[in-house]
RODO-2510 file (C-alpha; in nm, 4 decimals, decimal comma):
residues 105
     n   res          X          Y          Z
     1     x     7,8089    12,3494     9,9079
     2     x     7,4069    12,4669     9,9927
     3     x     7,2785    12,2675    10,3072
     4     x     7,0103    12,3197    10,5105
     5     x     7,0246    12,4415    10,8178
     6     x     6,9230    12,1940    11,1281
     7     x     6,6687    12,4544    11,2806
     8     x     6,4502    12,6043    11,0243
     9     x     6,5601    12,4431    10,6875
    10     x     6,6836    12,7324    10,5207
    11     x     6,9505    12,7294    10,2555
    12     x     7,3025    12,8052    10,4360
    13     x     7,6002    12,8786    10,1717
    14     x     7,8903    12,7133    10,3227
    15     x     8,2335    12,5173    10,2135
    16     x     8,4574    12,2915    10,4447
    17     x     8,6377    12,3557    10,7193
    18     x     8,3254    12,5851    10,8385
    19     x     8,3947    12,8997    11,0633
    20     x     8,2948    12,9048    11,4564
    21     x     8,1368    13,2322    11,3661
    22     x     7,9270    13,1263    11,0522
    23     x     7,5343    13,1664    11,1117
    24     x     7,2199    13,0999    10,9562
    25     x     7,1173    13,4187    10,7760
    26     x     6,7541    13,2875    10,8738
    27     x     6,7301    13,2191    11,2006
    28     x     7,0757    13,2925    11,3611
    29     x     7,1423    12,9819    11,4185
    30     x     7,5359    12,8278    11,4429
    31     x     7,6233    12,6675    11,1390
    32     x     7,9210    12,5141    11,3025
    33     x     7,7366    12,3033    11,6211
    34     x     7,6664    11,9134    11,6306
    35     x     7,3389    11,9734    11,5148
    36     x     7,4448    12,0482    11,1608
    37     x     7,7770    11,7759    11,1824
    38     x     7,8031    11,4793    10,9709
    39     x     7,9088    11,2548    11,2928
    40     x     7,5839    11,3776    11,4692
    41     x     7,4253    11,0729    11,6084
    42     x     7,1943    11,1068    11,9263
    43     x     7,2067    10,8226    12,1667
    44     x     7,6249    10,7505    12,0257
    45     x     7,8940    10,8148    12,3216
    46     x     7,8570    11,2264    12,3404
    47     x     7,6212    11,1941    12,0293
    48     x     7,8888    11,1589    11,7807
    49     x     7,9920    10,8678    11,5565
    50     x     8,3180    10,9987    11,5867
    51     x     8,5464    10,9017    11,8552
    52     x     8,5952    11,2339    12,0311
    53     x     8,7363    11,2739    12,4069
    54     x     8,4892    11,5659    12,5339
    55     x     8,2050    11,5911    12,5296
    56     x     8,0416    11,9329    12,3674
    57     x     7,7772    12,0027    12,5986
    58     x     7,5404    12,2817    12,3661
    59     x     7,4957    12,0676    12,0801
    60     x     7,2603    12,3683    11,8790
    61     x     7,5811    12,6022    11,9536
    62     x     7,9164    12,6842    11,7682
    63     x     8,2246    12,4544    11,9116
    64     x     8,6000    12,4216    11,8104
    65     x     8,5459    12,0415    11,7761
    66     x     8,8506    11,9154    11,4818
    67     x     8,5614    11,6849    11,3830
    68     x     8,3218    11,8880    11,2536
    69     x     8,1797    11,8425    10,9147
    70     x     7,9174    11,9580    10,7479
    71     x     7,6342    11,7115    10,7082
    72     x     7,5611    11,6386    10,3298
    73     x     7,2411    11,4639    10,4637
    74     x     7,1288    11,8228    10,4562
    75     x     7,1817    11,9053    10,0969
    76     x     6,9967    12,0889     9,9028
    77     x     6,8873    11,9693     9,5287
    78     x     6,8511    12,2520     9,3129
    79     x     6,6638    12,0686     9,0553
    80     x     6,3048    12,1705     9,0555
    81     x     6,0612    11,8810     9,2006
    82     x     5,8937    11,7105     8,9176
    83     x     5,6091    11,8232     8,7453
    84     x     5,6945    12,1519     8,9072
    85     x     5,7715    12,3890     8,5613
    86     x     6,0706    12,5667     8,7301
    87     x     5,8088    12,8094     8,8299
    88     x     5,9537    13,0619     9,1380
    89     x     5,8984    12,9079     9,4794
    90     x     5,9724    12,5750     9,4364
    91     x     6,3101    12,5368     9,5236
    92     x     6,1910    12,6313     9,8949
    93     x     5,9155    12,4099     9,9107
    94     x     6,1496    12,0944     9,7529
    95     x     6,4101    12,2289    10,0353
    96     x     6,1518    12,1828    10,2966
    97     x     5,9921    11,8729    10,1771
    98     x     6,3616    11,7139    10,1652
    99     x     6,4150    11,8689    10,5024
   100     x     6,0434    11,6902    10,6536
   101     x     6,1330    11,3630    10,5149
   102     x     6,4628    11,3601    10,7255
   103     x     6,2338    11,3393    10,9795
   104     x     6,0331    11,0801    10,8514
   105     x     5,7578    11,2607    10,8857
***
């Protein structure tokens, strides 16, 4: 499955269960930290939607948490953005545009 990582948007090539040791060839980010989860939910009891007993306390950083799943929010769509041609480039700039609108810009 291509996400996106949570820092800098970048294409991560990753399958389920992800490794603790798996990082963003980008930025060097954890691919495996809350940040990048499925149950991620700011403001939620420890941040997660799922009902976990402790509490991670570096969300941006890997974690042995049995919840962890990568967040298909972050999916990349390899399709080329419309009127784009296929030309080269534009699967970044569709990556970062779906990555901005998670944000609502």
């Amino acid at each position: 499955m291509d996400v996106m990582c949570w820092k800098c948007g970048k294409a991560i090539l990753a399958e389920n269960p992800v490794g603790r040791t798996l990082v963003c060839e980008s930025c060097g980010s954890d691919v495996r930290s809350c940040r990048n989860c499925l149950f991620w939910s700011p403001g939620s009891y420890h941040d997660c939607a799922e009902r976990v007993e402790d509490a991670v306390r570096d969300k941006e950083r890997a974690n042995f948490c049995d919840s962890f799943r990568l967040n298909p929010a972050f999916k990349i769509d390899h399709a080329p953005a419309p009127g784009a041609g296929g030309k080269p480039g534009t699967g970044s700039s569709a990556a970062k545009a779906a990555f901005d609108g998670l944000f609502g810009e």
